[in-house]
N, C-alpha and C positions, 0 to 999 in steps of 0.2 A: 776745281772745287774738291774740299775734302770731306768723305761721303761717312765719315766720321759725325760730324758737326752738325746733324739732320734731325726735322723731328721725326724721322721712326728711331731713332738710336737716341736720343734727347727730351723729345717734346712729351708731351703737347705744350709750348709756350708761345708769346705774343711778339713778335719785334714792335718797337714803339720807338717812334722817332722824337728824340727830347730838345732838336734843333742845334743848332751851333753851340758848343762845349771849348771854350778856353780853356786849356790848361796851364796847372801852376808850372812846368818848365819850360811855357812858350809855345808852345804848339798849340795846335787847334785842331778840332773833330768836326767839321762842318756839319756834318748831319749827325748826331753822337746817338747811335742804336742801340737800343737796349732791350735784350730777348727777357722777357718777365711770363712768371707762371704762377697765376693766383689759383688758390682755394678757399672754398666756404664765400661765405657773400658779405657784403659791408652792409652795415647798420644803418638805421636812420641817424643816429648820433655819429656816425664814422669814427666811433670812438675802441672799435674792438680789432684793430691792426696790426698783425704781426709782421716785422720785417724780416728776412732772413738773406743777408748779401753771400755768397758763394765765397768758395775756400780756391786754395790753388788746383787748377786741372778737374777741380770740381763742376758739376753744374744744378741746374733746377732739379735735373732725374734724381739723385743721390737723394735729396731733402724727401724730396717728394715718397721715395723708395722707402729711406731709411728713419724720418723725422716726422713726419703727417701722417694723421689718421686717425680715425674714430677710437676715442677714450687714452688718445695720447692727451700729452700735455699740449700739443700745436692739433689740436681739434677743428676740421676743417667745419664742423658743427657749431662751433660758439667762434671762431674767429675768422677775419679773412687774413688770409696768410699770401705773402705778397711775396715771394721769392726771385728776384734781381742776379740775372748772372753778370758777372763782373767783366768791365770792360778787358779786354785780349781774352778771354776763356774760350771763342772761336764760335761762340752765340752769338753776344752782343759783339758790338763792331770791335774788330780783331784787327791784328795782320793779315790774317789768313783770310776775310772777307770784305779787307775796306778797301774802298777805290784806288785805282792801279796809281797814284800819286804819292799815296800812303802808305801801298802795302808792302807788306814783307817786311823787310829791315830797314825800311823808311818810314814803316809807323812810329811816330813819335812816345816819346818818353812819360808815365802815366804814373801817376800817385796815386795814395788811396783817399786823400782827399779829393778828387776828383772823381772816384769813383762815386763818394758818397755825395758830394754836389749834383752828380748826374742823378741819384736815388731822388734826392729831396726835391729835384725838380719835377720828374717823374709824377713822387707823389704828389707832390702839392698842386702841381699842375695839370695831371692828368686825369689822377684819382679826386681830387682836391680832399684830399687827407692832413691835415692838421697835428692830430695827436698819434704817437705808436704808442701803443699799450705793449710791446717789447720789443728791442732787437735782438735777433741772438741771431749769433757764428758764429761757426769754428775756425779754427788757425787763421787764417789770411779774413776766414768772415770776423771771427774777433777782432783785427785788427782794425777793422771797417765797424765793429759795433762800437770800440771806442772811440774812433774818428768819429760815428753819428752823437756818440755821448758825450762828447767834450765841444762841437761843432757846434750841436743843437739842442741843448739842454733845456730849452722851454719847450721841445716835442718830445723827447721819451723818455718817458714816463719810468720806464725798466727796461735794465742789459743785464746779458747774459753774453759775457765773452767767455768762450770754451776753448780751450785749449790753444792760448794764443797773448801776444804780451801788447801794451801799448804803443811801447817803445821797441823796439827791434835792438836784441843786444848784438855787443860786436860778435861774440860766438857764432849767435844764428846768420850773422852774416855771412861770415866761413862758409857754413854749410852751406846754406844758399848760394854761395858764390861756386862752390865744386860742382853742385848740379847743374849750372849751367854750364861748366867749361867742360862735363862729359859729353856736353851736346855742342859746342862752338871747336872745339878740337878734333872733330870726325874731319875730314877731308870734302865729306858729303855734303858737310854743311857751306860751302864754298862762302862762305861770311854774310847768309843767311838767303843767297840767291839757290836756294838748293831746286828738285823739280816737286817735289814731296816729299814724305817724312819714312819713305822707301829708301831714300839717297842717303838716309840719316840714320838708318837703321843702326849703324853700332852704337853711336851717340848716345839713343835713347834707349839702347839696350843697357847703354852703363849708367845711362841717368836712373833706369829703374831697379840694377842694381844697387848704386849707391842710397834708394828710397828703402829698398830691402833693407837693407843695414840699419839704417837712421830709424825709418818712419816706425820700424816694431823694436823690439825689446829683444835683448839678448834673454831674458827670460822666457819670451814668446815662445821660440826656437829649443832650447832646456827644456820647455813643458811638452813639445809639440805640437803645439797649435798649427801650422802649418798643415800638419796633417789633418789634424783635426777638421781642418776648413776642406780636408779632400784633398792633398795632394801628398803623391806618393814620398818625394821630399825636399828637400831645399834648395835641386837646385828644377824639378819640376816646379816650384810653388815661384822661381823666379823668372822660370822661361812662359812659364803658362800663363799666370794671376799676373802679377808685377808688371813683366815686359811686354803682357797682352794687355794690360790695361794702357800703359803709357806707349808703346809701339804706334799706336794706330795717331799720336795728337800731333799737331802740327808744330815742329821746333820755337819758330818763330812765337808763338802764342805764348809755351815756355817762358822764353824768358821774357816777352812782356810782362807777366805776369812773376817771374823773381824777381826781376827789380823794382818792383813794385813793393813785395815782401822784404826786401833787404831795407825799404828806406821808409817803413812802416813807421811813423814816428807822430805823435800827439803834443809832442813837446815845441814843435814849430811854432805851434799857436802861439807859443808865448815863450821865444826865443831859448830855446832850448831848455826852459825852467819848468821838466817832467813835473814835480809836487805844485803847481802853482797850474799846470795842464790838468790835470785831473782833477784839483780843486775845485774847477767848473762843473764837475759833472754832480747834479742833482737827482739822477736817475735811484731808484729803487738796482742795486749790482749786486748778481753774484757772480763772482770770480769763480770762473772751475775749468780748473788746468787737471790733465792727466797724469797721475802718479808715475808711470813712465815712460815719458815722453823727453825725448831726446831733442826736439826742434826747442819746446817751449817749455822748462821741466816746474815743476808747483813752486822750487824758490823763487824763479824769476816773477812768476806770478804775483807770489804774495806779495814781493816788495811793490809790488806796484797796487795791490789790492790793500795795503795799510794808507796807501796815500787817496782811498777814495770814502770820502766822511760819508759812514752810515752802509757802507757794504760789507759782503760776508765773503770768506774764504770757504767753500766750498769742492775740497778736490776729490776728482772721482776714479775711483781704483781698476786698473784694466793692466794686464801685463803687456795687453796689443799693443802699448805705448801710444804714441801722436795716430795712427793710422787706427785706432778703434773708433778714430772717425765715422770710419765705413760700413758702420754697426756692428763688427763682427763679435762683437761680446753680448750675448744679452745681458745678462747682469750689470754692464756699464750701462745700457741701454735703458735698462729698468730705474736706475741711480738717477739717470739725466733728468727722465720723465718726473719723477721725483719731485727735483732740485727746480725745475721747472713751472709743474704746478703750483708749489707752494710760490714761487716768487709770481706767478702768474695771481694769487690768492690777495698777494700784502695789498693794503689800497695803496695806490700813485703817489 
């Protein structure tokens, strides 16, 4: 077991068994677990629900840490906020914790429509949640709020995809594809029979390098933010932050979860016709991609936010690039709450 994956290092969250889970490439999740961390309480009209599905390597803690809380926009006081860590994230049922049948490099192949099939089940069935009064995530969650936006258009209400596209272009594919091969090219990784994420140590030491590079801004680095965040300099902030944050996750989870992001795609629905996919979506949207963000950059965005009738372009200014995810910016931070309320404001 990876002592990583715990709730003293994660929780407080719930595993929730949502039963037998098909998925779209054939495979099946017999028991399909799902680690969920709600805040605030539901309504007698069950009508005041936030969803918040998890980003890559992400979990509940982050939202929790950096996105909830009294006199934010996600107020655990006027909402309940239902935050869903996404299947392989090493919560919910992973590699790294599903039955020795399955696991390791025998977990099967996972979509993000499957992840949001497991949410809706979840709520409708657990919770017996009906309507979300908004989705919102970041990168890999945004991918998953327009999967819930174009899947389920008679439950939500309002998206907010942040920094993250519908469609996965072939670029980000690239990228997504080198951060995996920093981790399947180690030796250690012995083609994902490894013993831990000890034996993969260079792997993930290069996959946190190449996130260094990508996930911030070459402006980031120019200004010193680096420092600024407390480290002496680029390559403490890579050995310290970076490789201490991704050192410790299990490989295999890893690229559960990129391949999942490389084939992020809404256009399935309706056989590859992206403008005729989005079309469906009736939600209250604001698009808001990060000014410099190298994963998802604001033109991919936009092209995709002209094709959703009655949403706003919305981007929001961070030199952190795609990793000011993390909150490290207040003033991004303050923008978000923002952009949030007010669409949290529009009626449905």
């Amino acid at each position: 077991m990876n002592d990583y994956y715990t709730q003293d290092v994660h929780g407080p969250y719930e595993t929730i068994d949502i039963g037998r889970l098909e998925l779209e490439e054939g495979g099946v999740l017999e028991h399909c677990m799902l680690a969920v961390a709600t805040h605030g309480t539901l309504n007698a009209a069950r009508d005041n629900v936030i969803l918040i599905p998890t980003w890559y390597s992400g979990t509940s803690k982050i939202m929790e840490q950096a996105y909830i809380g009294p006199g934010r926009a996600l107020d655990p006081a006027r909402y309940f906020i239902v935050v869903v860590n996404q299947i392989g994230s090493g919560l919910s049922i992973s590699p790294s914790n599903a039955p020795a049948a399955i696991a390791g490099a025998r977990f099967p192949k996972v979509r993000i429509g499957d992840d949001v099939r497991a949410q809706h089940r979840l709520l409708t069935e657990h919770f017996g949640i009906e309507r979300l009064a908004l989705v919102v995530g970041g990168s890999m969650g945004a991918q998953q709020t327009y999967e819930w936006a174009v899947r389920y258009p008679d439950m939500v209400e309002r998206a907010a995809p942040i920094a993250g596209t519908a469609c996965n272009t072939e670029h980000d594919f690239l990228f997504a594809e080198t951060l995996s091969e920093a981790i399947t090219t180690d030796p250690g990784f012995d083609d994902g029979g490894y013993t831990g994420p000890e034996a993969v140590a260079a792997g993930l030491k290069r996959h946190a390098k190449l996130w260094t590079v990508m996930g911030w801004s070459t402006e980031f680095f120019r200004a010193g933010r680096h420092r600024a965040l407390g480290f002496e300099d680029m390559q403490a902030f890579v050995d310290q932050f970076m490789t201490g944050y991704f050192g410790p996750m299990d490989p295999n989870n890893l690229l559960c979860m990129a391949w999942k992001w490389q084939r992020g795609d809404v256009g399935r629905h309706t056989e590859g016709r992206l403008p005729e996919a989005l079309g469906r979506i009736t939600a209250r949207t604001y698009v808001m991609p990060i000014s410099h963000d190298m994963f998802f950059p604001p033109s991919d965005c936009l092209a995709e936010q002209q094709l959703i009738a009655g949403s706003e372009f919305r981007p929001l200014v961070s030199i952190d690039g795609h990793l000011a995810l993390f909150g490290t910016d207040p003033n991004w931070m303050s923008d978000l709450d923002r952009n949030l309320k007010e669409l949290l404001s529009l009626p449905a």
